[in-house]
C-alpha positions in Angstrom: 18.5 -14.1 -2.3 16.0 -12.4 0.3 13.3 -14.6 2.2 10.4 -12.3 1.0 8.5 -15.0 -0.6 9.4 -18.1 1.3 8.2 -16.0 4.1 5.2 -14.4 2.3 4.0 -16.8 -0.8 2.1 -14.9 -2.9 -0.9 -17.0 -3.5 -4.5 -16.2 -2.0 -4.0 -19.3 -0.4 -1.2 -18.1 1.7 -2.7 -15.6 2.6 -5.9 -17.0 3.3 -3.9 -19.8 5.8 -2.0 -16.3 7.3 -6.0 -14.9 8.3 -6.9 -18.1 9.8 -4.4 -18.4 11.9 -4.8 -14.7 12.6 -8.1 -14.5 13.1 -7.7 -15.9 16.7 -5.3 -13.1 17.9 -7.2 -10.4 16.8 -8.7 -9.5 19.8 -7.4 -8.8 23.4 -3.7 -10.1 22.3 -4.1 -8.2 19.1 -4.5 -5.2 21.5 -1.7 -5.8 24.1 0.6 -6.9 22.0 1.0 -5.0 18.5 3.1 -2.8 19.5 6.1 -4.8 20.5 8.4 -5.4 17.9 8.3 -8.6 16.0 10.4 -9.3 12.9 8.3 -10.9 10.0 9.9 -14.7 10.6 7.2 -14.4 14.3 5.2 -11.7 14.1 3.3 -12.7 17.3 0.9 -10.3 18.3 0.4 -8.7 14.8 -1.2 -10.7 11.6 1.4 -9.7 9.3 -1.0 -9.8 6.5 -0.1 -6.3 4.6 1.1 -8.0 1.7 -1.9 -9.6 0.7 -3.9 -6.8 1.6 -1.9 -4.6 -0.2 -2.3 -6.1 -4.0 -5.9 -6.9 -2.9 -5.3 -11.1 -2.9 -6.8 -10.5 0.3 -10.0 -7.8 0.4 -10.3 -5.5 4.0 -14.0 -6.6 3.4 -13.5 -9.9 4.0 -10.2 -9.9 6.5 -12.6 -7.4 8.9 -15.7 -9.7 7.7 -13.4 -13.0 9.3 -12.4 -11.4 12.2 -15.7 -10.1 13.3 -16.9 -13.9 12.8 -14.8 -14.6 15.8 -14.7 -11.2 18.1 -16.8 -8.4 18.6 -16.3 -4.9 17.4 -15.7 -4.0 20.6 -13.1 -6.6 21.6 -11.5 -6.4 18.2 -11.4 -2.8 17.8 -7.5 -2.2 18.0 -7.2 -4.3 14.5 -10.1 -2.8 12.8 -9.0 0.4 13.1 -5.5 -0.3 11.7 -7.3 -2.1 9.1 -9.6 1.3 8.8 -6.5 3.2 8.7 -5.5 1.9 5.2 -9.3 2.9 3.7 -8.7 6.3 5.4 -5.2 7.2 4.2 -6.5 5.9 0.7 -9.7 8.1 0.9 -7.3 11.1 1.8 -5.0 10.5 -1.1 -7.9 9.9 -3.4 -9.7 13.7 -2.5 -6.2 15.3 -2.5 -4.3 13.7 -5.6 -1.8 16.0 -6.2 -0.2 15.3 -2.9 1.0 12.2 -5.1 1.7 14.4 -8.0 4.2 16.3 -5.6 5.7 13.6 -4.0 7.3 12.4 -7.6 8.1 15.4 -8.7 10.2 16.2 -5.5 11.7 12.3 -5.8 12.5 12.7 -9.4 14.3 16.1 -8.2 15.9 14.6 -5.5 17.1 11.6 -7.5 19.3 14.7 -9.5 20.6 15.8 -6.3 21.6 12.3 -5.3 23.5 11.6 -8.5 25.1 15.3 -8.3 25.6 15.9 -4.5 28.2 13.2 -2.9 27.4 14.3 0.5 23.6 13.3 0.3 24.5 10.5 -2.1 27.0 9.3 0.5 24.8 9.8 3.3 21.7 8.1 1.6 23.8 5.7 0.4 24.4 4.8 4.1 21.2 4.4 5.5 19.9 2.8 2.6 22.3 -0.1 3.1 21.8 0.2 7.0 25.9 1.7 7.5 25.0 4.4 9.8 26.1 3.2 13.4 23.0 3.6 14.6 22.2 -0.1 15.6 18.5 -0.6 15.1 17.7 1.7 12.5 20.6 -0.4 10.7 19.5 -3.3 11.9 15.9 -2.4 10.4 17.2 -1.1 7.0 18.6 -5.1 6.7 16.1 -6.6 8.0 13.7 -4.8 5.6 16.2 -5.9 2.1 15.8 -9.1 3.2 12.1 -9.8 4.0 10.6 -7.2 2.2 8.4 -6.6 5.6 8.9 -4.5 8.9 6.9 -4.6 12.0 4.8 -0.9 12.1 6.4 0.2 15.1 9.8 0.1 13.4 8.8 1.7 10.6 7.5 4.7 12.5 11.1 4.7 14.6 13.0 3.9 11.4 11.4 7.2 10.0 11.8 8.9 12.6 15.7 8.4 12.7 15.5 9.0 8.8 14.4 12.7 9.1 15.1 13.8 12.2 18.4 12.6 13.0 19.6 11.4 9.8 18.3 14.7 8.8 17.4 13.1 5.0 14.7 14.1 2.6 11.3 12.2 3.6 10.5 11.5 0.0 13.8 9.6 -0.1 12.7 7.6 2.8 8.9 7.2 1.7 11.1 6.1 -1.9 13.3 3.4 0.3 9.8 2.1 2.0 8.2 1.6 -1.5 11.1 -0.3 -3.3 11.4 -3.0 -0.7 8.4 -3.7 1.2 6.1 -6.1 0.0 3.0 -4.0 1.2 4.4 -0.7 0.1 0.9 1.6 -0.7 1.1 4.4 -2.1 -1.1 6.3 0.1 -0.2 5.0 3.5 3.5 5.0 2.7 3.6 8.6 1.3 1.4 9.7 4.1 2.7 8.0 7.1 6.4 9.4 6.2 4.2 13.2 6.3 3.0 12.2 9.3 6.2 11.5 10.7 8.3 14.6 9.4 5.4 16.6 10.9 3.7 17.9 7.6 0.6 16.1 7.3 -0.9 16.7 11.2 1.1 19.6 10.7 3.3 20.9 13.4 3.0 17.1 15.0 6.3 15.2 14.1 6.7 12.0 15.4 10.2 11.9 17.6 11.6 8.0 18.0 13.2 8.0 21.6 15.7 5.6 23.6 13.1 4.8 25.9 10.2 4.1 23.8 12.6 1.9 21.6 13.8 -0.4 24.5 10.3 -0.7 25.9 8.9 -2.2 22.7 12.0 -3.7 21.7 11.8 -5.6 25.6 15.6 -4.8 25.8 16.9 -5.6 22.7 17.7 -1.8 22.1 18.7 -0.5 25.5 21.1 2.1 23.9 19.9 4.2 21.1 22.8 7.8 21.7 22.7 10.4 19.6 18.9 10.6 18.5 17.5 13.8 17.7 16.1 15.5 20.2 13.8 18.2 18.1 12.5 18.1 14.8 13.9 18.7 11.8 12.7 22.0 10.2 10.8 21.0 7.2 8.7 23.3 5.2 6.3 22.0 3.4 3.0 24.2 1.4 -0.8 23.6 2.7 -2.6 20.7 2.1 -4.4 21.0 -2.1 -8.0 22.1 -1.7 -10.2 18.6 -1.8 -11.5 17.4 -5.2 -14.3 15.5 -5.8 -13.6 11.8 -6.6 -13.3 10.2 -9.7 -16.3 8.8 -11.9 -17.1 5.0 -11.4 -19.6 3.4 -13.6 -21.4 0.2 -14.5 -20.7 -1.9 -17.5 -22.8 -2.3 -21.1 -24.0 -5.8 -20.6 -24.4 -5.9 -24.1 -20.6 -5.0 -24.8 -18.0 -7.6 -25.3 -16.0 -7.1 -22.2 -12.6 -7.8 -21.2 -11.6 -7.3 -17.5 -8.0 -5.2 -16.6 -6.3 -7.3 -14.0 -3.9 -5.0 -11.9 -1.9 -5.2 -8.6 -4.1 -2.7 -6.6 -6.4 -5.8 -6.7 -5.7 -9.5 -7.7 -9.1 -10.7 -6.1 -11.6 -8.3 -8.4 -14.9 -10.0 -7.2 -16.9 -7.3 -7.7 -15.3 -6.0 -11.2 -16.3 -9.4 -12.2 -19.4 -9.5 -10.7 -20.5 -6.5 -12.7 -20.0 -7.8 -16.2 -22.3 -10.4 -17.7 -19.4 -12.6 -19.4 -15.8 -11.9 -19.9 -14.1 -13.8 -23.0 -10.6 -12.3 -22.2 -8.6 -10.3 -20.0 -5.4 -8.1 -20.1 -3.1 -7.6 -17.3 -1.3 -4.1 -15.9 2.2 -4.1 -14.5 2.5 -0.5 -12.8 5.1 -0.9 -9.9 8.2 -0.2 -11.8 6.8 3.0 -12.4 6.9 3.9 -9.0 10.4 4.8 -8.4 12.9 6.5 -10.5 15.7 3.8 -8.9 15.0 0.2 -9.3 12.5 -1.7 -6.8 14.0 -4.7 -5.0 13.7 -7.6 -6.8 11.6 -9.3 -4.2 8.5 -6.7 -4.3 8.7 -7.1 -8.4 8.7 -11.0 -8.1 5.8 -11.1 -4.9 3.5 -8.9 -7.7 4.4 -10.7 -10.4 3.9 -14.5 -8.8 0.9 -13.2 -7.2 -0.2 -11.9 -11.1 0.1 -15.3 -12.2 -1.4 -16.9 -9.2 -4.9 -14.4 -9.9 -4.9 -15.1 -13.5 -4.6 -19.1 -12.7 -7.1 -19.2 -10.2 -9.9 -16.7 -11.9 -9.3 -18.9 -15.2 -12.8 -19.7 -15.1 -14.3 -16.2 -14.5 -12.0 -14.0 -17.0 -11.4 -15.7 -19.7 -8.4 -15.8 -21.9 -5.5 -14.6 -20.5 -4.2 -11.9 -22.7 -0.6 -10.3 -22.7 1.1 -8.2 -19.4 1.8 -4.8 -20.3 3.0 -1.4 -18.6 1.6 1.3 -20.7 -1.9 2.5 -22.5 -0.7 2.5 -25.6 -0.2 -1.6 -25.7 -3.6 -1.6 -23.8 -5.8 0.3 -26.3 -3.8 -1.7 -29.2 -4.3 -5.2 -27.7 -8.2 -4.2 -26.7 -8.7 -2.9 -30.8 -6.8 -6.2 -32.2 -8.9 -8.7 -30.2 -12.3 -6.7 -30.9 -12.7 -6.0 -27.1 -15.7 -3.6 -26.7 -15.6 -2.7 -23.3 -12.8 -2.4 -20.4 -13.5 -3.0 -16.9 -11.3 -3.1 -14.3 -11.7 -2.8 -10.5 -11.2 0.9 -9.5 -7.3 1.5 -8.4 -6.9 3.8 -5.7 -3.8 6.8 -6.3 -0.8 5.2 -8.0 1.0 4.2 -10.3 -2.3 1.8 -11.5 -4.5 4.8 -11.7 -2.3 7.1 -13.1 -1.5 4.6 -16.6 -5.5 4.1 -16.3 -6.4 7.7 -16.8 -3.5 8.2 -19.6 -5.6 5.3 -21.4 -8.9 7.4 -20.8 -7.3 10.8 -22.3 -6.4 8.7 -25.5 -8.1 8.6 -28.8 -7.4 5.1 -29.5 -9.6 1.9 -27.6 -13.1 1.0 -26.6 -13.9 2.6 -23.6 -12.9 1.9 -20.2 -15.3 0.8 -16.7 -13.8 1.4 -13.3 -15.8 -0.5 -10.7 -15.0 0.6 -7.3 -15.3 -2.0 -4.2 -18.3 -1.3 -1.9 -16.3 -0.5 1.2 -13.6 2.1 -0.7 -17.1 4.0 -2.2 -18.7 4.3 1.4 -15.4 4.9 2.8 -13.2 7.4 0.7 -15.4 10.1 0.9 -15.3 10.2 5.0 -11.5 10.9 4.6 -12.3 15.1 4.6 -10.4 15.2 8.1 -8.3 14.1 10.7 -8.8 10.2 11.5 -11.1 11.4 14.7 -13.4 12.4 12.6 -13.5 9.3 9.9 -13.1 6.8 13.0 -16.7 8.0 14.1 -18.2 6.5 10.8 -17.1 2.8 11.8 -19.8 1.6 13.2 -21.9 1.8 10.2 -18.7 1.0 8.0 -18.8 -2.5 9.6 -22.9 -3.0 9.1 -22.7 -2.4 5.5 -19.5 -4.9 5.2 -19.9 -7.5 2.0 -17.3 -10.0 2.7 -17.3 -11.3 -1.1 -15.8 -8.2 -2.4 
């Protein structure tokens, strides 16, 4: 049994307490600190609060909105831009979608070769299961099964050791990341492993070394032999041409509406806000869909609890709680059988979510459907065109449009 939800209940009330305790830090020993190591039991300098940002219990609005209560921009500008970092990796995902598209179909390829190939089956077998002698990045890999959380910096290393000493396909690793970690996002997940391998700034890997490890370890890593010294050689094709975003809307007042609960967002304010009344709602289960292997039990159960938690505590707001389901097929049939008129749903970034939501749009069958995007991800997608220079420059006026209720 792992301590992913004794250490992360997932309840907006957890992770409300988690911000206010936060929320203190954020500042100067948000900025000296978070870069040290910390394992998820005392995550000291850093809040630790990916998880609930991650299924949207907890809104970036609002976390930035709570911090900026307490420190100014200025003094807290270390954690917003991490915070920024997710809206920015999103926005790049969201104007280049097929980089998603290509990511599964390399995983689903590469899940052939694993079941074919006993040398990378052995070999990914390994670090999976943190066998490789290679003490932290073991270390890490257990660490991660067992809390369903991992401290940034390790991640980076972690990858780092993945590809370029390991020498073992990214998408495998990016796959690893998503089945276990409690905050595993699509965009930032996929990305970030890019990033490292060196084919998302491209020609830019990111090399874990001895020294950097023992400095931000304070010790606890001293020795790390044998780590690659130059990058693996991965070829990769150009970035897709950017597309434009997605269509958004506004609900039919007049409509009988149902809202689409999902775990993109389990805090909808603004889906809700949008619709006049809501007599019942429906709920998405997406993350299965995510992997061709099977996700660690804890990220299912943390989604699922956290499910239950939004539907109890939005009772009021949503209606009757209709059935869970995992495909548009059981969505358009439950919508038709309960004489639902109208969809909305709070817009899902690229993922698993989105991709069943536009399989329900390209079908016949079922009233029709209302994404409502969040306020922040509509101002802030469509600065992603670029390197994160360029987006960072638009913060500033990110932060004065800031609605902490969505």
């Amino acid at each position: 049994m792992t301590q992913a939800l004794t250490l992360f209940p997932p309840t907006r009330a957890a992770g409300l307490e988690r911000l206010n305790n936060f929320v203190p830090k954020a500042g100067q020993d948000y900025g000296a600190g978070r870069n040290f190591y910390a394992p998820a039991q005392d995550p000291k300098a850093v809040s630790a609060l990916s998880p609930y940002l991650r299924s949207g219990i907890l809104s970036q609005s609002e976390v930035l909105h709570a911090v900026l209560q307490r420190h100014s921009a200025k003094a807290a500008d270390r954690f917003i831009t991490e915070v920024l970092w997710r809206s920015y990796w999103q926005g790049w995902l969201a104007l280049r979608p097929g980089v998603w598209d290509a990511y599964q179909t390399e995983l689903r390829r590469l899940f052939n070769e694993v079941q074919t190939q006993s040398g990378l089956r052995q070999r990914w077998e390994a670090a999976c299961l943190g066998q490789t002698g290679i003490a932290p990045f073991d270390d890490w890999a257990t660490e991660l099964a067992l809390t369903g959380y991992l401290h940034n910096h390790a991640r980076m290393w972690f990858a780092s050791i993945w590809v370029h000493t390991l020498k073992l396909p990214w998408q495998l690793g990016a796959d690893f990341f998503l089945r276990h970690l409690l905050d595993g996002c699509p965009a930032s997940n996929t990305l970030g492993w890019k990033w490292v391998a060196g084919i998302q700034t491209i020609g830019k890997p990111y090399m874990a070394t001895e020294e950097n490890i023992a400095k931000f370890t304070d010790g606890a890593y001293s020795a790390v032999p044998d780590l690659a010294q130059t990058p693996a050689n991965i070829h990769a094709p150009p970035h897709p041409e950017r597309q434009p975003l997605w269509q958004t809307g506004k609900p039919d007042p007049s409509l009988r509406s149902a809202l689409i609960l999902h775990e993109d967002d389990l805090n909808p304010l603004h889906a809700i806000a949008a619709v006049t009344t809501l007599g019942d709602n429906i709920s998405l289960t997406t993350t299965a869909s995510q992997t061709p292997w099977q996700n660690a039990p804890h990220v299912e159960a943390f989604r699922k609890n956290a499910l239950s938690d939004a539907r109890h505590r939005l009772a009021e707001q949503i209606g009757t709680a209709g059935p869970c389901v995992d495909g548009a097929k059981d969505l358009a049939s439950w919508a038709i059988k309960s004489g639902i008129e109208q969809l909305v749903t709070a817009d899902a970034p690229v993922g698993p979510t989105k991709i069943l939501l536009d399989s329900y749009d390209k079908q016949a069958e079922g009233p029709p459907l209302v994404r409502v995007r969040a306020p922040l991800n509509a101002a802030a997608w469509p600065l992603a065109t670029a390197g994160f220079f360029k987006f960072r420059k638009h913060i500033p006026d990110l932060l004065e449009g800031l609605d902490p209720n969505t």
